[in-house]
N, C-alpha and C positions, 0 to 999 in steps of 0.2 A: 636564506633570504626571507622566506616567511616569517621568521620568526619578530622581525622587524612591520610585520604587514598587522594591522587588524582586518577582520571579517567582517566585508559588509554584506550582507543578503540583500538580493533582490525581493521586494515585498510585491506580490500578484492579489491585488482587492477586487472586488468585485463581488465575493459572497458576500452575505448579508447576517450572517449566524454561523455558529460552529461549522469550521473544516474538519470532518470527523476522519475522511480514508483518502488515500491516493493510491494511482496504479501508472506504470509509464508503460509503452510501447517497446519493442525493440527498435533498433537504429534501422531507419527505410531509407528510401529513396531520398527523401525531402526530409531528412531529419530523424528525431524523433518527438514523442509526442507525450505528455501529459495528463490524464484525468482528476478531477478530486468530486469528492463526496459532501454534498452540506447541507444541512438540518433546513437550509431555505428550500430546498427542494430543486434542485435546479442544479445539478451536473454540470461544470462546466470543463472543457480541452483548449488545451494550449501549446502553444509552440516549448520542449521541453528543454530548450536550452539559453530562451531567454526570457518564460512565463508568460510569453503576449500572447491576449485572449485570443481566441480563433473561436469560438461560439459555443453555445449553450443548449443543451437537451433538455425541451419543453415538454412534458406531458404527464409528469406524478404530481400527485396531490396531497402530498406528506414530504416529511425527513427523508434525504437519503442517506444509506446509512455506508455503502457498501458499492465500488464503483470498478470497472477493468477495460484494461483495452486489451486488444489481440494484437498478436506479435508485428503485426502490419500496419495495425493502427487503421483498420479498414472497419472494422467494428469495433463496438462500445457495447459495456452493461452497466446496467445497475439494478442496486434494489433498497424499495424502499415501505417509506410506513403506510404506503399505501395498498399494500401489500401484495407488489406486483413486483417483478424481477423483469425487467425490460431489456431488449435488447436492438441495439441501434445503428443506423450506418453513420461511420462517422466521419465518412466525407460529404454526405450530404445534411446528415443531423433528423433525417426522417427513421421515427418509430418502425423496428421493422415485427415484432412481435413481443407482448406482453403477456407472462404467464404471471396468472391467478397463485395468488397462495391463501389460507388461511391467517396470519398474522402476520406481522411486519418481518420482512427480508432483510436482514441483515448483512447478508455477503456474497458477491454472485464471482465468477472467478470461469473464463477460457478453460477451456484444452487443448494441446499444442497444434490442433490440426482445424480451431478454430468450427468445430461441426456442434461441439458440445458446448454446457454451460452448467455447472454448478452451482445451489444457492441453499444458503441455511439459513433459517426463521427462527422467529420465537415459537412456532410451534414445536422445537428440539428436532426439526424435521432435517435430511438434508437430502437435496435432489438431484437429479441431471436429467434436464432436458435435451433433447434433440434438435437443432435448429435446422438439421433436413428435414423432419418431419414436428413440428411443432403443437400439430395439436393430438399428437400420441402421449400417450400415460407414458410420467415422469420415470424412473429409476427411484427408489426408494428409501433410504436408510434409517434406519428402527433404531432408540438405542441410546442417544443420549436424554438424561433427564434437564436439561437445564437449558437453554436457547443456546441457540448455536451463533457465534461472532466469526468463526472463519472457517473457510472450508476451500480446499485445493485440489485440483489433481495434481498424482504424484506417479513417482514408476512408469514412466510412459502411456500414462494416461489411463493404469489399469486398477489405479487403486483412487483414493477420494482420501484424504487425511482433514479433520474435523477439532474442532475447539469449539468449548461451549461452556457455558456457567454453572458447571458442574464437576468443575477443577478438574476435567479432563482432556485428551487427546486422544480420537483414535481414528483409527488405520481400518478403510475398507474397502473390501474385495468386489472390484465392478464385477466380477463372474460369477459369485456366488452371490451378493450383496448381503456378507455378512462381516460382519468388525473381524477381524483378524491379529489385532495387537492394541495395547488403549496404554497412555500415559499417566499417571496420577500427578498432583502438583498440589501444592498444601495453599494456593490463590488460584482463582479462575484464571488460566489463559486468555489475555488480552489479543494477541497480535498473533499472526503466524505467516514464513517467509522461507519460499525457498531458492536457496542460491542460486543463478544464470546458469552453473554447469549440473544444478539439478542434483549434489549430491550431498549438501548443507541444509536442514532444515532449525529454522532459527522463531525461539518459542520465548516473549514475553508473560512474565507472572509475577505477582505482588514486585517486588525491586530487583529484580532476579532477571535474567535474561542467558540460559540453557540452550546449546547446540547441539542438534542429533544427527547421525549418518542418516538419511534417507533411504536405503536401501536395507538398514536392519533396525533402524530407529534405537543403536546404542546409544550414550549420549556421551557425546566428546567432550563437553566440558561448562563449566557453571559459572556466569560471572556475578557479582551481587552491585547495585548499581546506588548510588548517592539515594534516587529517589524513587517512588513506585513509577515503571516504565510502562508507559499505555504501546509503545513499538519499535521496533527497530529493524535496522537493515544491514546486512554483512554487503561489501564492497565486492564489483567481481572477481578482483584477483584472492581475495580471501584475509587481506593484513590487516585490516581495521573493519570496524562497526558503529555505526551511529544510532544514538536514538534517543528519547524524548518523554519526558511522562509531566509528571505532577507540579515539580518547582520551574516549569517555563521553559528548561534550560537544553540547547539542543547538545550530548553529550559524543566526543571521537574518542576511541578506545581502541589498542592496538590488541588486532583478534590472537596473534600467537601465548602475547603475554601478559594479558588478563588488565594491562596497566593505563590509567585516565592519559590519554596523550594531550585534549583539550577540550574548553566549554566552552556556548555561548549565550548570552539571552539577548534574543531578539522580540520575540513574543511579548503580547503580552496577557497571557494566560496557559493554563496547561497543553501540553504538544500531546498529540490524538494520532497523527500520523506520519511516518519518517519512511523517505524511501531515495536508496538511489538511484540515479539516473544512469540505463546502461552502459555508457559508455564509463562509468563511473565518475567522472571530471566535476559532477554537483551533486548533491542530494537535495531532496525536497523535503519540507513540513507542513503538516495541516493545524492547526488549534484553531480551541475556544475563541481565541480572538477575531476569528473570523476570516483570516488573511490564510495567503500561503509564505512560504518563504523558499528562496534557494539558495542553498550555501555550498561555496566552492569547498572541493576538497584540498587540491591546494589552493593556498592562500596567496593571490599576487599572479598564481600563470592567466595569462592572457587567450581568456576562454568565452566565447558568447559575448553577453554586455559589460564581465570582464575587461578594462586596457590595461596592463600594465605600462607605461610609457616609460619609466626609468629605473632602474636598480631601485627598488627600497620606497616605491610611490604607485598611488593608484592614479588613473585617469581621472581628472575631478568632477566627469562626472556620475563618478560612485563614490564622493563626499559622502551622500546621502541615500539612504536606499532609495530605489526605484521604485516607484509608486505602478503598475501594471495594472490600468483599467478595464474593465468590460464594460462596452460602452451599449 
């Protein structure tokens, strides 16, 4: 049936400048929930299954670069080139503490129990603060040379796993706080993602997009991609992956057997950030262009702002993408 169907994405405006990252929620109460990242400065959440604004995090004074919500969608991070790693409620949208860095934050990132916060800078630093205790000395990691773009907890929240411009990865021990295992890649690591059941860690580089077990950081498998891929995201059940770089084009690839399943361009400029939505039924995108986008996975089922109304036709009105303001 799809195969009869075109992709329309719903298009979410509102930023003003490059959408550089997004982070979704898990499935709550009332949904779930959406963040994205942009160079206006200005964080904005949304409703994550049909892009409509629900409000905007006011208080950095630079790019942000780097955005997350907790599994509950009760709090927000981010961080930016102000060089402050913030951390926010996100039902009410008040500032609840800002920690200080040295140079621009590039990635801030939960732990599963939502107590902690990780964040890596250009100062090649990477940290973890305490949001029990906020104005205690961070956690520390020594180590790489190059800025750091991502940084995650991993292993139940007892390791830190890091990417940085220094064509590396590496794996660190919250109990000792020493690296423990490091990646090499012949391109700096752009993106880094690890899968809902926690046991898939998925590593954009130069056109290349690399799967590793989480748990030994072997690498399951390589796939080499049309264009250099700034991110990507594996599906929860595990069969396909999406993602995004250089020539606009939002790319589906079936994860068992390495093969293009489809493309699209929507954009119009290079794709920065790709993520699915837990439930899996859409992915999102950030670009250059300023907008967000979401694209069903399938094509035609009648999901969100979705209708399908009859065999082999969309609801007309998704003729045209959906404009999603913040007003």
């Amino acid at each position: 049936m799809s195969s009869n169907l075109r992709q329309i994405p719903l298009t979410c405006s509102g930023h003003t400048r490059p959408v550089v990252h997004l982070d979704f929620s898990d499935v709550c109460d009332s949904g779930y929930f959406l963040i994205s990242a942009c160079k206006d400065g200005s964080p904005m959440l949304r409703q994550g299954d049909t892009g409509d604004w629900i409000g905007t995090f006011e208080g950095h004074k630079g790019a942000v670069w780097g955005v997350a919500l907790n599994k509950s969608a009760t709090l927000a991070a981010s961080g930016a080139a102000d060089f402050t790693g913030k951390v926010w409620n996100a039902v009410t949208g008040g500032e609840i503490h800002s920690f200080q860095h040295k140079h621009i934050v590039k990635t801030v990132a939960f732990d599963q129990t939502s107590e902690n916060i990780v964040t890596g800078s250009n100062e090649k630093l990477v940290r973890v603060f305490s949001l029990q205790s906020p104005t205690a000395d961070a956690e520390l990691y020594t180590g790489h040379t190059g800025a750091v773009k991502r940084a995650l907890f991993c292993r139940d929240d007892k390791c830190i796993i890091s990417a940085a411009e220094d064509k590396t990865v590496r794996l660190w021990d919250r109990l000792t706080g020493n690296e423990v295992q490091r990646l090499n890649f012949p391109n700096n690591p752009n993106s880094l993602e690890i899968s809902s059941d926690n046991h898939i860690l998925t590593v954009t580089h130069g056109s290349s997009i690399s799967f590793w077990e989480v748990d030994t950081l072997k690498k399951l498998k390589e796939i080499k991609m049309p264009t250099n891929v700034a991110s990507a995201s594996l599906h929860p059940d595990k069969h396909v992956f999406v993602c995004g770089g250089e020539d606009f084009k939002m790319y589906k690839f079936d994860y068992i057997t390495g093969n293009e399943i489809e493309s699209f361009k929507g954009h119009f400029g290079p794709v920065h950030s790709v993520k699915f939505s837990p439930d899996g039924e859409l992915y999102a995108s950030g670009s250059e262009d300023g907008t967000l986008r979401l694209w069903q996975t399938t094509v035609g089922k009648t999901y969100g702002l979705w209708k399908c109304t009859e065999p082999g036709e969309l609801n007309n009105s998704l003729n045209s993408p959906r404009e999603v303001h913040a007003n």
